[in-house]
C-alpha positions, 0 to 999 in steps of 0.5 A, a space after each residue: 530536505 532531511 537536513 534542513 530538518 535535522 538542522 531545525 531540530 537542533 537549534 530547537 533542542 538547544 533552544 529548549 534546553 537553554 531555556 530548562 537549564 535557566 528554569 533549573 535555576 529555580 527547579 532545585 528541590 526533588 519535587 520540583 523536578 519531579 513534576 517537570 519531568 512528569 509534566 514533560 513525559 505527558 507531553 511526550 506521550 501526546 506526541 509519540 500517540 500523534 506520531 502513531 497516528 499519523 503513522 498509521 493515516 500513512 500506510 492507510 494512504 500507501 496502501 490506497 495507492 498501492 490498490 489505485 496503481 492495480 487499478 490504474 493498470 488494469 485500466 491501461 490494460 483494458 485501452 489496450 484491449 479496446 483499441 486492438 478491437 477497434 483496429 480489428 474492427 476498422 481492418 475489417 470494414 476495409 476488407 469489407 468495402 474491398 469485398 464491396 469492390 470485388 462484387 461490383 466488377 463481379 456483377 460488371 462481368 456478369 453483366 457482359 457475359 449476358 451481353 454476349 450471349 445475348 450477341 450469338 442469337 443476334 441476326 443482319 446486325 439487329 436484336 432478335 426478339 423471342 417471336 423472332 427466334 421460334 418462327 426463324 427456326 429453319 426446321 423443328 430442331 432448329 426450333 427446340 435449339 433456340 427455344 432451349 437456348 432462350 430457355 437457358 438464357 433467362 433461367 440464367 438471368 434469372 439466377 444471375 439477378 437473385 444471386 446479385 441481390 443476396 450478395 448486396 444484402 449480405 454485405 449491407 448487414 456486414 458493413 452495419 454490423 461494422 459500424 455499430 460495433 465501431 461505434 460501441 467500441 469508440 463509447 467504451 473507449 471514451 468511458 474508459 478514458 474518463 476513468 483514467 483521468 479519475 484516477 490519475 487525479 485520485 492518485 494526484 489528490 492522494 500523493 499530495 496527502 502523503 507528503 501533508 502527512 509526511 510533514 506532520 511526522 516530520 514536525 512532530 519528530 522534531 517537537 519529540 526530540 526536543 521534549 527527549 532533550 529536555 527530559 534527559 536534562 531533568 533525569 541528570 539532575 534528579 539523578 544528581 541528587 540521589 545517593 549513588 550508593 545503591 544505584 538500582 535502589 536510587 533508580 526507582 523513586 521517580 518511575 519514570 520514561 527516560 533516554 538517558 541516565 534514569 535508573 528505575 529499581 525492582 521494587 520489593 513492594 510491588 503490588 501483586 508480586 512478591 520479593 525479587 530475589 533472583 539473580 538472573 533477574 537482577 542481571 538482566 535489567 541491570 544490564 540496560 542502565 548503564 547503556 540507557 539513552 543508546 540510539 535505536 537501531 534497526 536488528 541491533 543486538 549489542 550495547 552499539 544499538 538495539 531494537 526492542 527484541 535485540 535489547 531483551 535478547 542481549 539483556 537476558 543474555 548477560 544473565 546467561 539466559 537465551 531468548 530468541 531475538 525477534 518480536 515474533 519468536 518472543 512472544 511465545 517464550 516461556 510462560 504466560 501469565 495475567 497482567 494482575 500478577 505481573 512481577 519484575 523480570 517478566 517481558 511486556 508487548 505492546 500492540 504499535 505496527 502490528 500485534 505484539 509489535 514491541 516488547 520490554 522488560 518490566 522492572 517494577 512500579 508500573 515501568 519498563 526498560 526497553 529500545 524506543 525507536 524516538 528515544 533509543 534505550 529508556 525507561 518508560 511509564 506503562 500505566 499511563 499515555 502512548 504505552 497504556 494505550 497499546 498494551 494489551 495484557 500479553 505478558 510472558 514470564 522467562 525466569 521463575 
């Protein structure tokens, strides 16, 4: 896929610059190129804003995935759990229907031992009623004997009945305490399933924006380094016609965004700011012309690759001047001071993935030099598009 991309985006800078070197033909006068070049940063400053924000809907979607997952465990967490109860619960109602078992052979028994002692007062073969018993007593102590046997007989029966009822309605409660229990379980259960098959479908619906997303980027990039192509052909040409004696004085009559080739000057005019005299200034933003247009890479800190920190790092490095070589550490070098009073050499951030996020070195009339992750090294326009809409004021002041 990637190089299917990478293919497409070829033929359409070859394409689009094919078709500028035959407009060239007629572009011949300064402001005519001027105005192509200003017309193509405009639309680069669309794009890159578009590119920003279908950056942002992504790790939007990412982040709503990364919460739906959580919740998709949890909810695998708590089938688990249900489950387990309703296992217990049917291991119960088994042991319970056992016990229900038990009590019947139990009672059986106690049936029998009625039985039997019943037998030992039985007589020629026959059952001996309670009339029976007293008046066949053979003495007054054989009568207490019987009449106490059939005393104890019946007390017994007695208890032997009570305690056989209290045992069926113990586990009668038992066995519909159970049930209802299963029956509650096995509702939570199918809730909880629903839930999950919500999610999933959630999860489905927001892969699928992902990649629609992904897409966009991907054409925009495309459609990004085609405009690059074209204005790097524009700036060749402007630069073409300046004089090459004073290349800083040559680079600042367009003021413009470039990736390769367009010197921009420090201005002596600058509104609000007054004569760069220093040295150390001087060296550090000339030390980026010369490698405009190198790619953007990731902690690169030399002249083979930059990313925004690296670039201001190594660029006042050159000037003999130490600056940490993070965004994060950067942002608290030097001094502070208010956009109003802004003059060539200060640092500029923009506000893009996060707050201070990107940083550059302001060079004058509304300019900055810095490592843009599209086009690489480049001078660009902070007064206007992309870069006026994430900068927010924060400037810091290396060199006095």
């Amino acid at each position: 896929m990637r190089k299917s991309i990478v293919t497409i985006a070829t033929v359409v800078v070859v394409g689009l610059s094919s078709n500028l070197i035959v407009d060239s033909v007629y572009a011949e006068t300064t402001s005519e190129l001027q105005n192509k070049q200003s017309q193509v940063q405009s639309e680069r400053s669309d794009i890159q804003a578009k590119l920003s924000d279908a950056e942002a809907e992504v790790a939007d979607v990412l982040l709503e995935l990364e919460e739906l997952n959580e919740e998709i465990k949890e909810v695998e967490a708590a089938l688990k759990s249900n489950q387990d109860m309703i296992d217990d619960t049917n291991e119960q109602i088994t042991t319970t229907e056992a016990e229900i078992d038990e009590l019947e052979v139990e009672i059986d028994k106690r049936e029998e031992i009625l039985s039997d002692r019943m037998v030992t007062y039985q007589k020629n073969g026959g059952n001996i009623g309670f009339l029976d018993v007293i008046f066949g007593s053979k003495s007054f102590t054989d009568f207490i004997s019987r009449v106490t046997a059939i005393n104890k007989i019946t007390s017994s029966d007695a208890e032997l009945v009570e305690q056989l009822e209290t045992d069926k309605a113990e586990v009668a409660d038992k066995l519909a305490e159970l049930s209802n229990l299963k029956t509650e379980l096995q509702g939570m259960q199918e809730t909880i399933l629903v839930q999950k098959e919500e999610n999933e479908a959630k999860k489905t619906e927001l892969s699928e924006k992902e990649n629609s997303l992904q897409a966009k980027i991907d054409d925009l990039q495309i459609e990004e380094s085609a405009l690059a192509a074209i204005e790097s052909e524009v700036n060749r040409q402007l630069a073409a016609k300046r004089t090459t004696s004073n290349p800083v004085a040559s680079a600042g009559s367009n003021g413009s965004s470039s990736s390769g080739g367009d010197l921009t000057t420090l201005s002596k005019s600058e509104s609000n700011a007054p004569t760069v005299s220093s040295d150390v200034i001087q060296t550090a933003i000339n030390a980026g012309y010369p490698h405009l247009g190198t790619p953007y890479v990731w902690a690169g800190k030399g002249p083979g690759g930059f990313d925004c920190s690296g670039f201001v790092s190594w660029a006042y490095g050159q000037a003999g001047v130490y600056l940490p070589s993070s965004t994060a550490a950067m942002q608290y070098s030097g001094t502070k001071v208010s956009y109003s009073n802004i003059q060539p050499g200060d640092i500029v951030f923009f506000d893009t993935y996060k707050t201070n996020g990107h940083v550059g070195i302001y060079i004058g009339n509304g300019n900055f030099i810095g490592a843009q992750n599209t086009t690489g090294l480049a001078v660009a326009n902070m007064t206007s598009g992309y870069w006026a809409n994430h900068f927010s004021g924060h400037v810091r002041r290396v060199v006095n």
